[in-house]
N, C-alpha and C positions, 0 to 999 in steps of 0.2 A: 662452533668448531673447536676442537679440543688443541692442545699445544703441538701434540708428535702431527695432526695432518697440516696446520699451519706451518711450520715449520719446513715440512717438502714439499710444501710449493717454490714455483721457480724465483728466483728472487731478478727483478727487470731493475735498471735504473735509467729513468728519463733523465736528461740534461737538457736545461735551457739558461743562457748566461744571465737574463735577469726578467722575472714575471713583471709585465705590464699587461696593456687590452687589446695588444693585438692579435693578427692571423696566425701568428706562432701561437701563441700561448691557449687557443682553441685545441689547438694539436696537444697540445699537453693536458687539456682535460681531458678530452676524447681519449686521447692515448690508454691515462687510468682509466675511463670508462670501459674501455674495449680490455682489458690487462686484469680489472684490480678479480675481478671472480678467478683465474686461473693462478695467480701469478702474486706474487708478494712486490709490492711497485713504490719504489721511493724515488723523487723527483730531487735534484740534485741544481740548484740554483745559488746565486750571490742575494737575491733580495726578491722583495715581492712578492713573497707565499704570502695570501689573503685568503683562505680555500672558501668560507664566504660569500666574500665579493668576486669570487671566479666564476663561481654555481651561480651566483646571479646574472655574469653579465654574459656565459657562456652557455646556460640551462644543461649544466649537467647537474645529478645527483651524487657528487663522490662524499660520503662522509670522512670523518676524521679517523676513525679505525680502519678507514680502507687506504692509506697512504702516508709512509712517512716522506719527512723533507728533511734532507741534509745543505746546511747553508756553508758553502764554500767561504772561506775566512779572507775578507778585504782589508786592507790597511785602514786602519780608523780613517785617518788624513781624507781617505777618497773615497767611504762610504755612500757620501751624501754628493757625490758632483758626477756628474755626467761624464767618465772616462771611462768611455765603452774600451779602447785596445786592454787597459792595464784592467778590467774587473775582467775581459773574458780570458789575459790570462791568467787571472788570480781562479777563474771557473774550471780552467782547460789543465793547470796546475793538479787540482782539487777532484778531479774527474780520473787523471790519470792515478793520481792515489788510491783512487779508492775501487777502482775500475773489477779488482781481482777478486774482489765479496759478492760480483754479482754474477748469472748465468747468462746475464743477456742485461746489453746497454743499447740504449734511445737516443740518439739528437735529434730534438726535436724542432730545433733552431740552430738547419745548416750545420755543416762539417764539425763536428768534436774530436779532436785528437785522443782517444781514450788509453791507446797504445795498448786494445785490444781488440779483435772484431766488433763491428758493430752495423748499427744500422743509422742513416743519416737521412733524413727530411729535410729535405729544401725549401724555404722559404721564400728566400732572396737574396740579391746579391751583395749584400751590405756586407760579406767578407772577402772579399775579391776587390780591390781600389780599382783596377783599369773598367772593372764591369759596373761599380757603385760608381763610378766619376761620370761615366760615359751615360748611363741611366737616370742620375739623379745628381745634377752639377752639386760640389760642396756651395754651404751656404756661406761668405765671408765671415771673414771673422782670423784671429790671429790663430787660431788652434788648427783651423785647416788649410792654413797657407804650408807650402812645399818648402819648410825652415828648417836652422838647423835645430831650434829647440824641439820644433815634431819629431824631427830624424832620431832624436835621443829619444823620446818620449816610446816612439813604436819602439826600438828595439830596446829598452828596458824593459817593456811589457816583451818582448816577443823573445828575450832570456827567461823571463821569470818562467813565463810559460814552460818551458822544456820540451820542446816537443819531442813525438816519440822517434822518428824517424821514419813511422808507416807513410805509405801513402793512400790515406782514408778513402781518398776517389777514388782509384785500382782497386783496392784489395779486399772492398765491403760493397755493400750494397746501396745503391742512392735514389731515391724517391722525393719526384718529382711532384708538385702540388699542382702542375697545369704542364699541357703539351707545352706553350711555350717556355718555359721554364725548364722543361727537357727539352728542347730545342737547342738553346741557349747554354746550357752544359754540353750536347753537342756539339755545337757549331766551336766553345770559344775553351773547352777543358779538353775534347777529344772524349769525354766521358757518355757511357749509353749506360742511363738510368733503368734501374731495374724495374721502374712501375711507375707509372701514373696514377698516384691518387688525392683527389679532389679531397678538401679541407670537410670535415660536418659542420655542418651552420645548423645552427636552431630552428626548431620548426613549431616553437610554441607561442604559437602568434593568432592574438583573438580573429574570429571569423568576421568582418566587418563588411558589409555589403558595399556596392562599387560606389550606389546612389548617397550612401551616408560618410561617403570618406571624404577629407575634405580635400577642394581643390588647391594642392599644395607639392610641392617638392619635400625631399627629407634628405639630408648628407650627413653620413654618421661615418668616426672614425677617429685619429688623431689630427688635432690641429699642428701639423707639422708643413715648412715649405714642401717639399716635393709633393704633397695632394694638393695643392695648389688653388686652396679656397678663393683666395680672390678671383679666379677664374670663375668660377662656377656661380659667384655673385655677380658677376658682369654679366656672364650668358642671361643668368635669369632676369635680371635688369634689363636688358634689350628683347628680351620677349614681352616683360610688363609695358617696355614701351611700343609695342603693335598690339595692345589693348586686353591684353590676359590677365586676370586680377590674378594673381597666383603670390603664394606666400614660400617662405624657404624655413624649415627646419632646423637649426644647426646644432649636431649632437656631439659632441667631444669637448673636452676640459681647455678653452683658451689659458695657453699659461703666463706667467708676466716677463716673455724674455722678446727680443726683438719683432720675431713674425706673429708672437701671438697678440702684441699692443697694436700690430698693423689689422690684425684682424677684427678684433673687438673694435676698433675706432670706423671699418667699415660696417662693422655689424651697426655701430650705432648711426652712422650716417644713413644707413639703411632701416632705421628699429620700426618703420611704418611695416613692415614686411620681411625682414628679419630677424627669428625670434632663436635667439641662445640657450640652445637648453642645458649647456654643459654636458659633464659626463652621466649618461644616461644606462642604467641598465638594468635589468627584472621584469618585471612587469610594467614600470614605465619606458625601458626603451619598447616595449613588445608594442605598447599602447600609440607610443609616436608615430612608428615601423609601418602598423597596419590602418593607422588612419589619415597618411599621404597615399595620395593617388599616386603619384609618382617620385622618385630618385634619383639623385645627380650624384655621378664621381670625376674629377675631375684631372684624376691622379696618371701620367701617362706613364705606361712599361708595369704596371700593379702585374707581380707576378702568379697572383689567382684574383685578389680585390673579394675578400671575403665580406666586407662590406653591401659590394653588389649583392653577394647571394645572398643577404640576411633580406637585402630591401625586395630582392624579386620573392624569395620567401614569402615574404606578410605582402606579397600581394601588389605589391608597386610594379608601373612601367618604368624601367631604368635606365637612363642612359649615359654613358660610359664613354673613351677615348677609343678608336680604333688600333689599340695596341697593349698586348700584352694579354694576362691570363683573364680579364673582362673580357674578352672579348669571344671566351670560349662557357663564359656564362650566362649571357643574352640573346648570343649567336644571331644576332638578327640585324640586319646593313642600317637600320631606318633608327636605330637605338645607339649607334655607332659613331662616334664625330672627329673629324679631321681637325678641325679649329673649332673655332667659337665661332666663324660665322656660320660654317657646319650644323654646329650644336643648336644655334638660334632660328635655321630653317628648319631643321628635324623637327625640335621641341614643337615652336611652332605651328606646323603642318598637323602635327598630332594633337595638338591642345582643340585642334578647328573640326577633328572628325570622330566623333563617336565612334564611327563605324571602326575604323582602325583603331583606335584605342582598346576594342572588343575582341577585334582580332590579335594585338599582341599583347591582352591580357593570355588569351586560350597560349599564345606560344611559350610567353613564358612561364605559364601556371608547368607545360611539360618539364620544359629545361628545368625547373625549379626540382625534378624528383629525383635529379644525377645527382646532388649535394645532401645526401642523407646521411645521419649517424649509422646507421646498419652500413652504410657500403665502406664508411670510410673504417669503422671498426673489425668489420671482417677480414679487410684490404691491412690493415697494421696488425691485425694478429699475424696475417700469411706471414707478412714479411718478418715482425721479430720471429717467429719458428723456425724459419730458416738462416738466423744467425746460431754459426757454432756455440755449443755452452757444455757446462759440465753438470749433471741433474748432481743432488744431493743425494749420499748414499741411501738414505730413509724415504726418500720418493717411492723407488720401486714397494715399499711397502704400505704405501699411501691408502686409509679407508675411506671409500666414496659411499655412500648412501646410495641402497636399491633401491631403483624405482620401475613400475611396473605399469605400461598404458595397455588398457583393452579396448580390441574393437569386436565385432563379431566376424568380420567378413571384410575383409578389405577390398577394395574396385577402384573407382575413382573418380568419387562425388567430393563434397564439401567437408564430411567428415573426414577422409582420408587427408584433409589436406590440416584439418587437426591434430592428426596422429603425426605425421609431419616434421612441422612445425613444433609440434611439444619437446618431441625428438631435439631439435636444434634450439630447444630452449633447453635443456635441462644437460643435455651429452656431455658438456667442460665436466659440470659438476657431479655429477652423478652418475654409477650405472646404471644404463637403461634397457629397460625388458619390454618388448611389446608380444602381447596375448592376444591370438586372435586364431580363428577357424580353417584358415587359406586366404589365399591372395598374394600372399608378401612377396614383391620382386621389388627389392631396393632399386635399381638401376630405372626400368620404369616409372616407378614413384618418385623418384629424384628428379625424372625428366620433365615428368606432367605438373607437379608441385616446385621446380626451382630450387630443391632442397638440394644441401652437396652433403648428405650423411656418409660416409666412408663405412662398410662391412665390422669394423672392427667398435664402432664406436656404439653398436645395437646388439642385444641380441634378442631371437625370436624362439616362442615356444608356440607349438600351433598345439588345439588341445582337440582332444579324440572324437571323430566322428565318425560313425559306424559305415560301413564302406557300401550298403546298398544307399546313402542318402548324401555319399557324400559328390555328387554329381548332379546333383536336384537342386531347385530351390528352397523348398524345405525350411521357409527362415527361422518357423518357430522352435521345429526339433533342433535344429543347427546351434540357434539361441541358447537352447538349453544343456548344449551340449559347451560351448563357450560359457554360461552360467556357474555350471555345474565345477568345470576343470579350473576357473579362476579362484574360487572359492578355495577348492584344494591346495593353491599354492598361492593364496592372498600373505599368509604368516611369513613366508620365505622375502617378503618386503617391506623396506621402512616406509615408502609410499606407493599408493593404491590408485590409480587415474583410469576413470570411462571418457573414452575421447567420442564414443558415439551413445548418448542417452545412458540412464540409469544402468549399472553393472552391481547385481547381489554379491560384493565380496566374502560379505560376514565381516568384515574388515573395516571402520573408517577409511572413505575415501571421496576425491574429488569428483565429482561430476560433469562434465560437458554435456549442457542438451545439442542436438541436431536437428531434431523435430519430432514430431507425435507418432513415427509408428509405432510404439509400445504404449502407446493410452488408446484402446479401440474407439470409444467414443469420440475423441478427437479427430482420429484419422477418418474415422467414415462420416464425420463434419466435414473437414476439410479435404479429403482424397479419397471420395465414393467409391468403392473398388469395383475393380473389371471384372463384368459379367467370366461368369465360371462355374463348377459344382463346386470348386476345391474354396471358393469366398462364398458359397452359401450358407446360413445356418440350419445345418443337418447335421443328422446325428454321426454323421461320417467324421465335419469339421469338429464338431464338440469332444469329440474321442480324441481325433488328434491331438488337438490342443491341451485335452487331458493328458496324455502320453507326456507331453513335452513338459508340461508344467512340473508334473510326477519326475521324472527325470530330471529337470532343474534342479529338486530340494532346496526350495525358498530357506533361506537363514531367519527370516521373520525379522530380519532388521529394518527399519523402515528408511530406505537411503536419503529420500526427501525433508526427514525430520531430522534425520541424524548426522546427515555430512553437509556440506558447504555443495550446491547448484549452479553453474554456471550458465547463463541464457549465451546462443550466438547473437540475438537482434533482444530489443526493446519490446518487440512485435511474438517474440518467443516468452519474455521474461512477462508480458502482460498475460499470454493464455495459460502459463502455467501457475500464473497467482488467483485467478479468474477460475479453471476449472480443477487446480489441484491444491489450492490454496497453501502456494509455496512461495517464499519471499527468495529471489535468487541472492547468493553474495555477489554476482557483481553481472553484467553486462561483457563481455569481449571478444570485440568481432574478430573473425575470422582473418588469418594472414594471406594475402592472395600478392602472388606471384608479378613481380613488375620489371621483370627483365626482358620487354617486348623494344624492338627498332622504333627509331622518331622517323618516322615517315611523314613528311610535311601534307597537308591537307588537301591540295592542288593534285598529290599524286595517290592519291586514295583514291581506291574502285569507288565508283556510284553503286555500293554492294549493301545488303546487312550478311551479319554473321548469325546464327543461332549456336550454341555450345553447351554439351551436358548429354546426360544420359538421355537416350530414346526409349523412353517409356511415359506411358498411360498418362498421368500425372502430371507431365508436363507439355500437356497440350499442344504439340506439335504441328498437327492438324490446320488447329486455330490460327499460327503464325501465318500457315502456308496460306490460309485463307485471306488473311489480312492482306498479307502483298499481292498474292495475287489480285484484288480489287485496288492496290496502289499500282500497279501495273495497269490494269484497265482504264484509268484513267488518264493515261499516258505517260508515266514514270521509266523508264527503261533501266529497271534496277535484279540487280541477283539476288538471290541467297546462299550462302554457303553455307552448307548443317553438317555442324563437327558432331560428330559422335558414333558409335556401333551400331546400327541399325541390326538387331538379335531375329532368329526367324520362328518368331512365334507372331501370336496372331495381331498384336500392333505393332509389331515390326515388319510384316507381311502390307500390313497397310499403308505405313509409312512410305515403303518402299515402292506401293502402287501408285500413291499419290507423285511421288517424286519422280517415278519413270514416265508419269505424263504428262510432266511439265521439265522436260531435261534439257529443256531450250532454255533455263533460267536458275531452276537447282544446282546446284552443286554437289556430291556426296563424297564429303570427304571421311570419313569415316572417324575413327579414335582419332583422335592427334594429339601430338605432346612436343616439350621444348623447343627448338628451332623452328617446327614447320608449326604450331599450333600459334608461335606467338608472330609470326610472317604474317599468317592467316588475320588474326584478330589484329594487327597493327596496318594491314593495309584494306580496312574496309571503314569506311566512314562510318557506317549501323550497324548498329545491336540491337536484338529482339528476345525475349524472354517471355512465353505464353504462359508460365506454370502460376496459377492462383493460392495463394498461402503458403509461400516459400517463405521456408523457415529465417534464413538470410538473403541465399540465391550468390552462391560465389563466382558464379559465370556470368551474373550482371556485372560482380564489381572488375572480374577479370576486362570483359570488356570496356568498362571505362577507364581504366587501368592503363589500356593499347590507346585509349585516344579517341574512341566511337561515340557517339550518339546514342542512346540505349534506351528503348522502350519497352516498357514491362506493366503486368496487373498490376492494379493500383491497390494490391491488398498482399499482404505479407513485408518481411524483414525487408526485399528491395525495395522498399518505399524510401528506406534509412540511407539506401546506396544512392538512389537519385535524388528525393529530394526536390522535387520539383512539378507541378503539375500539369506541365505540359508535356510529361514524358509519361504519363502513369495514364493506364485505361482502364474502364472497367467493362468492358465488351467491342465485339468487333467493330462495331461503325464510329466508337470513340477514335480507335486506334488508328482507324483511316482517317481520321476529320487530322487528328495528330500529327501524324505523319506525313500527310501531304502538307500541310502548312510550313515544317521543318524541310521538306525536301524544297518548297518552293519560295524560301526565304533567306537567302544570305547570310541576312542579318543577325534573323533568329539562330541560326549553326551556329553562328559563331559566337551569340551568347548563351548557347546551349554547352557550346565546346568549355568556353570561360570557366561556368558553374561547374562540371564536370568534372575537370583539372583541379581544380580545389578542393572536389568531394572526394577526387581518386587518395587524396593523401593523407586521408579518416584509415587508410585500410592496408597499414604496411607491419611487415614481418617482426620491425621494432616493436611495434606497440603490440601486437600480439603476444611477443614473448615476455613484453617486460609483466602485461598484467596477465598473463598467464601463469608466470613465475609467482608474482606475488599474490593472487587467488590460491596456488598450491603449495606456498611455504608458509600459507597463515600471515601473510602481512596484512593491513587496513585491506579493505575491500574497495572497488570503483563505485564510486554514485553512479546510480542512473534514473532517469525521471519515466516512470510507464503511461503511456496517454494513452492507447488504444481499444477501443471497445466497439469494434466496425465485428468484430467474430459472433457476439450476439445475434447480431441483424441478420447473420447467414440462415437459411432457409434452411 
């Protein structure tokens, strides 16, 4: 990036009064992570820039040329001593100084006087005495008795300060990290927070099976009085004593001042079962995280307990106080405790059943996918955009690199939902151009894909197709006609993207596979085509397809040898090394849509859902046939089939089949955003007949909502489920399957478990981040190819 477009970007500044490991200081990595690509972001604090050991103990990626740090100036004297009034007003001082260099300011920790608009993040009430007294009693001690040396202490710190005069609650915006926490600025400020949004907690936490984790509790966090560890080592001491061999974790820095010598000398009274880990963080806190089974917090009023969400994260059953923003992270009565005698029948009750332990792993594998980096990042860009600012006069001549994605034909398969998503990776940085033949309704495709692209932030060029064909299917002419016109205006861009299969730019460009229609041999392996003249080989089809080829004008550039390939599945990136002898640069699944309602599992229809296009290929039929024998055996189950049923001649069939069984069908047709994700969130099943699906985004969308999901046991949804009691390889498999899951409690709900764990391999984040970096030329993703079942096809 050259000096004049660095330069006009916006210039943000975080404030936080002083970096340690807490739930604030999440916020402020998150913050740059969501900021530092649009926005010039300096973090504005007294102490504590580690950026290091922040990336490790927070899992973000900020390097050092994506952020500076301004250290607000402390009196020497009080650098090193814990005087929170006088360092935040030496912060609050230091903030207002500087406040007028930037176009937009961050508190990222509670109210900042910047005595300029801004935007303010609640964390807690630790600047409010009536609300911090009443929450978290002072711990004795002579500094927080009601004296006259405090009286002088607060208002020297609260002159230094200067405040502006604003008042930052009226006159900005304030955002809440938990309902209760807007609640509570309700009830006791008069203040109505402009948003709710949940903290991002880490999600990079190894995959540890339930049978291999050990049977253990884990409490991570500060050893501070108000968590109230000794509690939580009594609770589990009165479980060990009704015969539960269980060990306790303990993860934070004991320090050498009064409550932390009380803590260490319990720990040691206790060292047969609990183990000290200190402060833990990277890949050994990831490792502690995910190999307890279960979680303690102890802490009452935690106004989100970002701690809970990291432990329900890696997999733990967590149980929490029944007060405060935990309690909107587990959401579940039986994880919730009044007391410790409370806590020691829950814990207990649970330690004794499997069964339940299965069931509120699947609960909270859901709740676990409210606390993601993409939501909390999207949710603090809205909000800084809408603080007043002043751009730099050089912005409005700011140069963005063209980029250009092609599809041929836009609809609304797995591809489109590539085109998408690339879109919302790349639109901050870059102008974007999508190429394609027809199709394009932004509003549509925003609704069916989840996408929020805005008209202004795209534009489209559809390229020319001759008006007796452009009404047809026609895909090869059409191709060629998409071919032909991307070629012609490949030069007019700095970057080249085929979001659906190989695109002859003549141009270096990135690749996206989708699947084999453009290798014939593949496709008539795997998707025999439907009787017709127009799929026979005659000299009718071979003209054709001359026509079109002729009309393409091939560049003779060879795009396989000479650009970077992207596979969607492992199960894609094996047949195209296998039959085109092409090494992909990386693996990267598809981004599928997860803004579906939690609909508890008790109130789910006894339904399956089927979803996708109504065509040939995807074996429709075959489904119907399934359940209908799961029916005859006595199951009293629906099916709902999302999709267009078209009136040609397998849509004609589809249609016959479905009108004689409409005591149990459903035909709900296309669907999209609100009524599509109602649908796939209130049906316990999912069924997927189509055999060597490339990925199969409609599996993973339905696991996504919360379903059960059965699918052939051949192609990229193997990768999605992951399991083999869900994968078949013909119809009486599918029934032996499916009845066993409909007639087993047990099995649901360790079906559901796995599920929710696999739903969170296939989110929007990881999409764009390795999509970004496959098309800016960064390192490539490993991927490991095992697959070689495509041989054995007939």
């Amino acid at each position: 990036m050259d000096n004049h477009t660095k330069n006009a970007r916006l210039k943000v500044a975080i404030g936080h009064p002083r970096l340690g490991r807490g739930g604030s200081e999440a916020r402020v990595m998150w913050l740059i992570e969501a900021l530092k690509r649009d926005s010039e972001v300096t973090v504005v604090t007294t102490g504590g820039w580690d950026l290091a050991a922040l990336n490790g103990y927070y899992g973000t990626c900020v390097r050092e040329d994506e952020v500076k740090v301004r250290i607000a100036p402390v009196p020497r004297l009080f650098r090193n001593l814990s005087v929170a009034a006088l360092r935040g007003a030496c912060y609050q001082h230091f903030a207002r100084q500087i406040a007028e260099e930037y176009d937009a300011r961050v508190s990222a920790y509670n109210p900042t006087d910047w005595g300029l608009p801004a935007v303010h993040f609640i964390a807690d009430f630790s600047w409010d005495r009536e609300l911090r007294e009443r929450l978290d009693p002072p711990s004795p001690g002579l500094i927080y008795r009601d004296s006259v040396v405090r009286k002088a202490y607060l208002g020297i710190a609260s002159a230094y300060g200067s405040p502006s005069g604003r008042d930052v609650l009226r006159d900005d915006p304030v955002i809440a990290n938990s309902l209760w926490t807007a609640n509570l600025m309700k009830e006791s400020f008069g203040v109505d927070c402009a948003a709710i949004v949940y903290p991002s907690v880490w999600t990079e936490f190894p995959d540890i099976p339930w049978e291999q984790k050990e049977d253990a509790f884990v409490m991570i966090g500060r050893i501070a009085p108000e968590k109230r560890l000794e509690l939580a080592i009594a609770v589990l001491e009165a479980v060990r004593l009704r015969g539960h061999v269980i060990r306790l974790h303990l993860c934070g820095q004991i320090g050498d001042d009064l409550y932390g010598r009380r803590i260490a000398r319990l720990c040691q009274e206790h060292a047969d079962w609990v183990v000290p880990e200190g402060k833990v963080s990277g890949s050994r806190k990831a490792q502690i995280l995910a190999s307890c089974r279960f979680g303690i917090q102890t802490r009452a009023a935690e106004s989100f307990g970002i701690s809970v969400a990291e432990m329900v994260k890696a997999g733990a059953i967590v149980f929490a106080p029944n007060d405060g923003g935990q309690t909107e992270v587990v959401d579940h009565s039986d994880l919730l405790f009044a007391d410790m005698a409370d806590a020691v029948e829950k814990i207990s009750a649970l330690l004794s059943s499997p069964e339940k332990q299965v069931a509120l792993r699947a609960h909270l594998a859901q709740r676990s996918e409210i606390f993601s980096s993409a939501k909390f990042m999207e949710a603090a860009r809205q909000q800084v955009k809408r603080t007043p600012f002043h751009p730099h006069p050089a912005q409005s001549c700011r140069h963005r690199q063209k980029v250009v994605i092609g599809h041929p034909r836009l609809g609304f398969g797995g591809s489109e939902s590539t085109v998408m998503w690339l879109i919302e990776a790349l639109k901050r940085d870059y102008e974007v151009t999508v190429v394609t033949t027809g199709g394009w309704d932004l509003a549509a495709l925003n609704n069916y894909y989840g996408t929020r692209i805005r008209e202004d932030e795209v534009k489209i060029r559809l390229a020319p197709v001759p008006f007796l064909i452009r009404h047809l299917s026609a895909a090869a002419l059409r191709g060629a006609c998409y071919q032909r016109f991307a070629r012609q205006i490949a030069g007019e861009y700095d970057l080249r993207i085929s979001a659906y299969n190989p695109t002859d730019w003549g141009l270096p460009a990135v690749h996206f596979v989708a699947d084999f229609s453009w290798h014939r041999e593949l496709r008539k392996r795997l998707h025999p085509p439907s009787p017709g003249w127009i799929y026979r080989e005659s000299p009718v089809r071979r003209a054709y397809l001359g026509i079109a080829s002729t009309y393409g004008r091939p560049s003779g550039r060879d795009a396989f040898r000479d650009d970077p390939v992207i596979a969607n599945s492992r199960w894609t990136a094996s047949l195209l090394k296998q039959f085109c002898e092409v090494e992909c640069r990386a693996v990267v699944y598809p981004s599928v849509w997860t803004e579906f309602p939690h609909v508890p599992w008790d109130m789910k229809e006894q339904a399956f859902v089927m979803i996708g296009r109504i065509v040939p290929q995807k074996q429709v039929e075959r489904a119907i046939a399934i359940l209908e024998t799961i029916r005859q055996r006595g199951h009293a189950i629906r099916l709902y089939l999302c999709g267009e049923i078209e009136n040609d001649s397998y849509g004609r069939r589809i249609a016959q089949l479905c009108k004689e069984r409409a005591d149990w069908i459903v035909l709900e047709g296309r669907v999209s955003g609100n009524r599509k994700a109602q649908i796939l969130a209130n049906c316990r099943y999912g069924i997927q007949t189509c055999a060597a699906e490339s990925f199969g985004i409609s599996v993973a969308e339905m696991v996504k909502a919360g379903a059960i999901v059965f699918a052939s046991s051949d192609g990229g949804q193997t990768e999605i489920l992951r399991h083999s009691g869900l994968l078949f390889s013909c119809v009486d498999e599918a029934v032996e399957k499916i009845q066993a899951v409909l007639e087993k409690p047990s099995l649901q709900s360790a079906m559901r478990a796995h599920l929710a764990a696999q739903a969170q391999r296939f989110s929007s984040t990881t999409f764009m981040r390795e999509a970004r970096a496959c098309i800016e030329n960064k390192p490539a993703v490993d991927y490991t190819i095992s697959y070689n079942a495509i041989s054995q096809r007939p």
